[in-house]
C-alpha positions as CSV (number, residue, x, y, z in Angstrom):
1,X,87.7,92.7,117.5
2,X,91.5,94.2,117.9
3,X,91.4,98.5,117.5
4,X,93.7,99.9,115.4
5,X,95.5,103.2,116.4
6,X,93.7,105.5,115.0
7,X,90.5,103.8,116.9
8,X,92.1,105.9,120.5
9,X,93.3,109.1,119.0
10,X,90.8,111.7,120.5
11,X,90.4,115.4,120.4
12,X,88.8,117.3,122.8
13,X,87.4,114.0,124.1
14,X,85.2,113.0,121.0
15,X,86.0,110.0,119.8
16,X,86.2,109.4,116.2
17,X,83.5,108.5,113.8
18,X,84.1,105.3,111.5
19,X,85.2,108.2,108.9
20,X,87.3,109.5,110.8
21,X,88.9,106.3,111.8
22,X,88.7,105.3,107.8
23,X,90.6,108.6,106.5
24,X,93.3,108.6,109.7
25,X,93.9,104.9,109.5
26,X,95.3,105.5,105.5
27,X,96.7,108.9,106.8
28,X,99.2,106.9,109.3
29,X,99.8,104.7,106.4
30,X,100.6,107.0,104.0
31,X,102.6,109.1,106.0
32,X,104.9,105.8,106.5
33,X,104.8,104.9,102.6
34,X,106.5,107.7,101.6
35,X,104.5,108.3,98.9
36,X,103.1,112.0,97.8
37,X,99.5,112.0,99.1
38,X,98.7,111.6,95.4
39,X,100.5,108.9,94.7
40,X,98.9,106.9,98.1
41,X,95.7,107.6,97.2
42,X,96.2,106.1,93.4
43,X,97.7,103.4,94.8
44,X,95.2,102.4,96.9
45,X,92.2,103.3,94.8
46,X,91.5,106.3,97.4
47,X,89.8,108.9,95.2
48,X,92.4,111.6,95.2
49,X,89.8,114.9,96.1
50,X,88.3,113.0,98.9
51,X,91.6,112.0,100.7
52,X,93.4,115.6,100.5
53,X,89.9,117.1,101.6
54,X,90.2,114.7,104.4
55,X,93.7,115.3,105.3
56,X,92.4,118.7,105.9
57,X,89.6,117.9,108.1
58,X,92.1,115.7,110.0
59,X,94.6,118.5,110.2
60,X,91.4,120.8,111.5
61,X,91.6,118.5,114.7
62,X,94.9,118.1,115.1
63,X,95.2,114.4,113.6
64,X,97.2,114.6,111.4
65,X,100.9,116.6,110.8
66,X,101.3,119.4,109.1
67,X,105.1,118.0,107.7
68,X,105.4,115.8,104.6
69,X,105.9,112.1,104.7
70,X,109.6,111.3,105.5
71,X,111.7,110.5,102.4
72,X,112.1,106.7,101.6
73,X,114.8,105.1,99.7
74,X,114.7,102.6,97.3
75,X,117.0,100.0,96.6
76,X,117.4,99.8,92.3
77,X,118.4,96.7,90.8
78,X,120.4,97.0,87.4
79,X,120.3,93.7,85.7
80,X,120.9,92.9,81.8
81,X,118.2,93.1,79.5
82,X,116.9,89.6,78.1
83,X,117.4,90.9,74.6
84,X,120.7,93.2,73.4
85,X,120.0,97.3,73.8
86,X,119.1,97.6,69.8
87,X,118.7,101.5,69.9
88,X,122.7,102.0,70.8
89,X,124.2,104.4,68.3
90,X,128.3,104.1,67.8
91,X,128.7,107.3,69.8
92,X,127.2,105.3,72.6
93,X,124.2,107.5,73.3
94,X,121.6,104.5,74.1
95,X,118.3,104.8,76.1
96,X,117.8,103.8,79.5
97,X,114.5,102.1,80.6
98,X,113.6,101.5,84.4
99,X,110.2,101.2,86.7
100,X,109.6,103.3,89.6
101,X,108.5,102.0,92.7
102,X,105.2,103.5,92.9
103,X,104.8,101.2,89.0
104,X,105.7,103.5,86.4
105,X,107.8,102.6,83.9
106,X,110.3,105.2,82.6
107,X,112.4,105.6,79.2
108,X,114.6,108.4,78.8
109,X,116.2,108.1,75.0
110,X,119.5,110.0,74.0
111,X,121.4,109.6,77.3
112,X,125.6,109.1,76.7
113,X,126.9,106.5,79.2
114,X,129.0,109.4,80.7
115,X,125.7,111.1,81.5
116,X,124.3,108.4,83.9
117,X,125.6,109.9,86.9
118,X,124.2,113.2,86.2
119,X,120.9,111.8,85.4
120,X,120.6,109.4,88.4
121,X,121.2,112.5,90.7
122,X,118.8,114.3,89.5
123,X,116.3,111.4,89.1
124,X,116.9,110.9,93.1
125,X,115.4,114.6,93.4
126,X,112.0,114.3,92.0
127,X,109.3,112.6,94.5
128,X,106.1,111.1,93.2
C-alpha cells in the first residue's frame, strides 16, 4: 500500500499514530485549498471543534505551520441570466446574485451599476 506524506513526517523520532496521520493528511490539504480552516472542515464533513483542536496538537509538534493558508484566486464567470433581471428599477439600481466557490450563494439588492467596481473590491477582501 503507497504512504502518503504525512505517513514519514516524524518528530523527535515517533512516528505518527493513524490520528495523527488522519488530522495532518487534511491539514496539508487544507493548507493547499485555501480555504479558512472553517470552511475546510465544512466542506469536507470534518467536525469543525475536532479539526482546530487538532491543528493545535499538530502545531504542539511542530506539524503543522503557524501561517495561514496562502490566498487562492478564483476565476468568476459573468454570464446572462436565463430569464431578464425583473427587480431593475429606472435608476438602474438592480441586484446582483453570484455563488462563492466554497457554494454559497450570495444576493446583494440595491447596488447602482456604477457601484460594481467598488463592491467587487471589497468582495475580493473577505476570506471564507
Amino acid at each position: 500500500m503507497p504512504e502518503t506524506a504525512s505517513e514519514h513526517v516524524k518528530t523527535e523520532n515517533k512516528p505518527l499514530t493513524k490520528q495523527e496521520q488522519f488530522w495532518h493528511s487534511h491539514y496539508v490539504r487544507w493548507q493547499q485549498s485555501g480555504l479558512s480552516l472553517a470552511s475546510y472542515a465544512r466542506s469536507q464533513g470534518l467536525v469543525e471543534n475536532t479539526f482546530y483542536g487538532w491543528h493545535a496538537r499538530l502545531k504542539q509538534r511542530g506539524l503543522a505551520k503557524p501561517e495561514p493558508a496562502p490566498t487562492v484566486f478564483h476565476r468568476v464567470a459573468i454570464k446572462s441570466p436565463d430569464v431578464p433581471i425583473s427587480d431593475k428599477t429606472d435608476d438602474g439600481i438592480t441586484s446582483l446574485r453570484f455563488r462563492l466557490p466554497n457554494g454559497i450563494d450570495c444576493e446583494i439588492t440595491g447596488i447602482k451599476p456604477s457601484s460594481f467596481a467598488g463592491l467587487l473590491e471589497m468582495l475580493a477582501c473577505i476570506r471564507l
